[in-house]
VOGU-3710 file (C-alpha; in Angstrom, 3 decimals, decimal comma):
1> xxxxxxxxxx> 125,987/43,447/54,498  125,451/47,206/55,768  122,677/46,409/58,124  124,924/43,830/59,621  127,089/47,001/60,746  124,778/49,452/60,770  121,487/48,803/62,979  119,157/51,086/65,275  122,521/51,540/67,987  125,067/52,653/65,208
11> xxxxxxxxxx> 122,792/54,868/63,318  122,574/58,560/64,712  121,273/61,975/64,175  122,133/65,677/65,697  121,082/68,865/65,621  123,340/72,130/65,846  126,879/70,537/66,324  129,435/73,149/66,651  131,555/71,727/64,136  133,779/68,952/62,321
21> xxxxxxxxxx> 134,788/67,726/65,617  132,399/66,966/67,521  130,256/65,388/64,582  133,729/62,813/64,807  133,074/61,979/68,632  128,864/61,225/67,827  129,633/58,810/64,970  132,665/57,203/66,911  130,611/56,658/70,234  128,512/53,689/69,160
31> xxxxxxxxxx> 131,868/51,913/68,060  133,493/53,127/71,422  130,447/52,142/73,513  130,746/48,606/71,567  134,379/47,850/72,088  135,098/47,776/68,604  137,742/50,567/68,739  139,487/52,056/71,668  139,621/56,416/72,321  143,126/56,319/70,154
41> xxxxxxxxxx> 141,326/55,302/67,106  139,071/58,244/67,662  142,317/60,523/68,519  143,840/59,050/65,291  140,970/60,235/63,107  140,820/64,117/64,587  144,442/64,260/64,237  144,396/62,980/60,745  141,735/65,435/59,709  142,710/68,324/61,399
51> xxxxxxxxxx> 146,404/67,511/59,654  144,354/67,921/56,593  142,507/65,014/56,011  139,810/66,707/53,831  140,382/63,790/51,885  137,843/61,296/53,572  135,109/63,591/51,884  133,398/61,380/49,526  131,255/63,830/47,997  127,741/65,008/47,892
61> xxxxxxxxxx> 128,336/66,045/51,945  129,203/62,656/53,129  133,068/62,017/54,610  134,203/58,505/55,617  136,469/58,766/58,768  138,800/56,188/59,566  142,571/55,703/60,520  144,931/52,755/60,568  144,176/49,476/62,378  146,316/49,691/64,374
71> xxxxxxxxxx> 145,438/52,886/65,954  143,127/51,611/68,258  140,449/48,934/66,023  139,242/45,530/68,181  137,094/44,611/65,670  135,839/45,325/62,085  132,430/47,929/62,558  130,622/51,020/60,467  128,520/53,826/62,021  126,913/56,582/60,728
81> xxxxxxxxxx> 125,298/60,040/61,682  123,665/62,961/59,671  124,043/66,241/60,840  121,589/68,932/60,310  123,251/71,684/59,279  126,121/70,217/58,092  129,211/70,926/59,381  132,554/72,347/57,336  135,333/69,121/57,347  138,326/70,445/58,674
91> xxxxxxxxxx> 136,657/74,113/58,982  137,139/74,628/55,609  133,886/75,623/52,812  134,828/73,402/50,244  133,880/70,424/52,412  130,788/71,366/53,910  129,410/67,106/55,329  125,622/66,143/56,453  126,720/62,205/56,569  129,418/61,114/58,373
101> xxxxxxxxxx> 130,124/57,309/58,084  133,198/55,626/60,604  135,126/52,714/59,227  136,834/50,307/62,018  138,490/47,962/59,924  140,498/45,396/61,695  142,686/44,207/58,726  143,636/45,352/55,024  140,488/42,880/53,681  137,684/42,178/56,639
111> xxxxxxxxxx> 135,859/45,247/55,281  135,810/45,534/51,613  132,797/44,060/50,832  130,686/46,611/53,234  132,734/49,052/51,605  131,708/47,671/48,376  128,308/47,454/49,002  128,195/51,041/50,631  130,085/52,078/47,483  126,951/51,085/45,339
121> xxxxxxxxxx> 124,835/52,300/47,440  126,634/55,762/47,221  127,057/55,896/43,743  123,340/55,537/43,151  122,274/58,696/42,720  118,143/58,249/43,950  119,080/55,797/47,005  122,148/58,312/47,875  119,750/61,236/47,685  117,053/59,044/50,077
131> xxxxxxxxxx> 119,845/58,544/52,158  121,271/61,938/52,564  117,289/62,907/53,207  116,788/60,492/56,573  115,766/62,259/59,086  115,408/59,087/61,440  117,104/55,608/62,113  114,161/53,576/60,367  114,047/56,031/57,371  118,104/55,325/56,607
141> xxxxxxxxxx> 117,904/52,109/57,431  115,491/51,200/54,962  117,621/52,592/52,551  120,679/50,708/53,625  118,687/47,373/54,107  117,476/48,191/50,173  121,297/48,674/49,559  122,069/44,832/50,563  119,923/43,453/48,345  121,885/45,178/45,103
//
């Protein structure tokens, strides 16, 4: 289910970002690039954040960004990037994020069962610590693919 959303051109890593920001524009451009959201939907997450929207951090450094449907999603898709150092949500210390994951979902239901599955992935505390330690596509993606089959 996740490696039907997240393959080798959604999966990303970067080095020395210069903040919440611009970690938002990487892990949006493979979804832009794609058609599966328009620029709004990316506009629609910074605003949401920077309107304090700490609340997309699921813990453990990783954030889920997303906004409404209807800001701007063409179709249901995930991406991901790690950043390296991580980068303070929102500027503020309390939400200091190495994994970024961006939710496109096109409707209220088409995505709960990647979010399900990512979820349990999450929750798992040696694949969520594998995760969080990929340092390239293959190594994350063999965690995610090992995250389909649970």
């Amino acid at each position: 289910m996740l490696t039907s959303y997240l393959t080798a051109d959604t999966v990303r890593f970067a080095n020395d970002l210069s903040g919440w920001r611009d970690a938002i524009e990487l892990v949006s451009e493979p979804l832009l690039t794609d058609g599966a959201i328009t620029r709004s939907y990316v506009d629609a997450m910074l605003d949401s954040i920077a309107a304090g929207g700490t609340y997309i951090d699921l813990g453990y450094g990783i954030a889920l960004a997303h906004a409404r449907p209807e800001s701007g999603v063409v179709r249901t898709g995930l991406s991901a990037l790690w950043v390296r150092p991580s980068v303070l949500l929102n500027d503020e210390e309390a939400h200091p994020i190495s994994l970024f994951f961006c939710l496109a979902a096109a409707d209220d239901t088409s995505h709960l069962a990647t979010m399900s599955t990512l979820a349990g992935l999450l929750t798992d505390d040696d694949a969520r610590e594998r995760l969080l330690a990929a340092t390239t596509p293959a190594a994350a993606l063999a965690v995610l693919t090992t995250g389909d089959d649970e």
